[in-house]
C-alpha positions in Angstrom: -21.3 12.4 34.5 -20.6 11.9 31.2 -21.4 14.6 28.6 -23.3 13.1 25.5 -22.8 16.3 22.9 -18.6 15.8 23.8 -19.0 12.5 22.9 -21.1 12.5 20.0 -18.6 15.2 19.0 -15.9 12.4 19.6 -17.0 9.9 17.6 -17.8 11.8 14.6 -14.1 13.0 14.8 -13.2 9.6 14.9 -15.2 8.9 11.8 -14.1 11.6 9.9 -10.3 10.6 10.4 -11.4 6.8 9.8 -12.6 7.7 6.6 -9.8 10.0 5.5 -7.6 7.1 6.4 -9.5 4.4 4.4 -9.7 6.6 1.1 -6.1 7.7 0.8 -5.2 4.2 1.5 -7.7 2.4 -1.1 -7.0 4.9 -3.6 -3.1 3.2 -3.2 -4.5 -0.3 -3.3 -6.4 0.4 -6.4 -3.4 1.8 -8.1 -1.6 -1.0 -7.4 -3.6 -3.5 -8.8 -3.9 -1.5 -11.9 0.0 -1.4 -11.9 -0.2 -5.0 -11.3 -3.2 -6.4 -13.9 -1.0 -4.7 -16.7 1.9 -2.3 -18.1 0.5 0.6 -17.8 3.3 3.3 -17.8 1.5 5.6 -15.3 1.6 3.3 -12.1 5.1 2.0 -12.7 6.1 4.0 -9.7 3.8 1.2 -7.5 6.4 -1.5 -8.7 9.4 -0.4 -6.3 7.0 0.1 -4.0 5.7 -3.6 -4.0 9.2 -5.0 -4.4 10.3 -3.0 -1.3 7.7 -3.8 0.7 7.9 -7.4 0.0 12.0 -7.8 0.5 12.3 -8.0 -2.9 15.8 -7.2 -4.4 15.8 -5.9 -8.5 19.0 -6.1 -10.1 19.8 -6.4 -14.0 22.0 -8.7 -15.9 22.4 -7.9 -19.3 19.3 -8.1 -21.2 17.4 -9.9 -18.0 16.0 -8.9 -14.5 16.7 -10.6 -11.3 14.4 -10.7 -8.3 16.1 -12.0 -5.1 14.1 -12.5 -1.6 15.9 -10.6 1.2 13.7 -12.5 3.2 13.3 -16.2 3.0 11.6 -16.5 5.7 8.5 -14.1 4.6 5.3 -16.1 4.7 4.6 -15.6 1.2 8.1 -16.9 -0.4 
């Protein structure tokens, strides 16, 4: 037989951890569209982060960035 408290216990442990999950992880979303609607010196940390996580290579020449794909055949390049 199945025990109804255990399980109600369960699924409010599951909760809880969903939750958890879902803030830290749109507090990281929000920061990065705030990194990315402007130049705001305080998320510029969020820029290696999207560049990496897209296969994007940064390299400087001179005066000028360059951006190469690592990945051309990402869905989004």
């Amino acid at each position: 037989m199945f025990d109804t408290k255990r399980a109600k216990m369960l699924n409010n442990a599951l909760y809880q951890d969903e939750k958890l999950f879902w803030n830290f992880w749109k507090d990281e979303i929000v920061n990065i569209l705030r990194y990315l609607g402007g130049s705001v010196k305080k998320y510029s940390d969020y820029k290696e982060f999207c560049l990496s996580y897209l296969g994007v290579l940064k390299q400087f020449n001179k005066r000028t960035s360059l951006y190469f794909v690592l990945y051309l055949e990402a869905d989004w390049a």
